[in-house]
N, C-alpha and C positions, 0 to 999 in steps of 0.2 A: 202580207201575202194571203192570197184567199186559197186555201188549201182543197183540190177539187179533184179527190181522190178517186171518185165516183170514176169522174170523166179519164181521168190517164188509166182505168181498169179498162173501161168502155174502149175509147181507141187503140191500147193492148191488143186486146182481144180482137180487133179486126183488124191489126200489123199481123200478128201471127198468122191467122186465116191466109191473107195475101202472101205470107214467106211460104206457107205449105203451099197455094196455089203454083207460085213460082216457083219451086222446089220440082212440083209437079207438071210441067212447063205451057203453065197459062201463060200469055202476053199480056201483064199487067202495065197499064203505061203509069199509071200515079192514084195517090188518093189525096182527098179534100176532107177537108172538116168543114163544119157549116159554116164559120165566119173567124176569122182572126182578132175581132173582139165583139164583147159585146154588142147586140144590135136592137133597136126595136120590132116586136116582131106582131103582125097582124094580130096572132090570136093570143097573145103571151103581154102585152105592152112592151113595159119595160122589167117586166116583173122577173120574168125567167131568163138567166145568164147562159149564154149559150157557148163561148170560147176561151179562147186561151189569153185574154186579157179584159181586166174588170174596166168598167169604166165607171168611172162618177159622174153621171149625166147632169151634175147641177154643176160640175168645175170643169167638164170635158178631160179629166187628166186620165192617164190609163196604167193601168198595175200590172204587170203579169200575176198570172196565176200560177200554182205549182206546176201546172199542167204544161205551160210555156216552155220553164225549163226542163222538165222532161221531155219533151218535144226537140229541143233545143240540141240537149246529149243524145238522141237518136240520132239527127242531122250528123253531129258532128261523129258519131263514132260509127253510125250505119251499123247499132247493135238494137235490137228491142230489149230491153230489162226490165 
């Protein structure tokens, strides 16, 4: 498991933002991450991992990242932790 504690701070931090916006009753319809796994990206190649699942571009196989399953248990429990 690629442990990618960086990023589940990073999207934290802007779940919270959005519960206070909607707390304070902005009309938020949803948020996006940049890519659900791994991707090639113009200025990066393949060098910088951008989501919530690794890929192994020479076997195509996909891993989740930590980040996935935190991701995961928001869904299901609609808490940020």
């Amino acid at each position: 498991m690629v442990y990618d504690d960086a990023r589940i701070d990073y999207v934290k931090k802007h779940l919270e933002v959005l519960a206070d916006a909607i707390a304070d009753g902005v009309n938020v319809k949803g948020y996006f991450l940049w890519s659900l796994m791994d991707v090639f990206s113009r200025s990066n190649g393949y060098e910088k991992r951008y989501d919530l699942f690794y890929v192994d571009f020479e076997t195509q196989e996909r891993y989740p990242k930590k980040s996935a399953c935190w991701c995961k248990k928001i869904v299901q429990t609609r808490e940020i932790r």
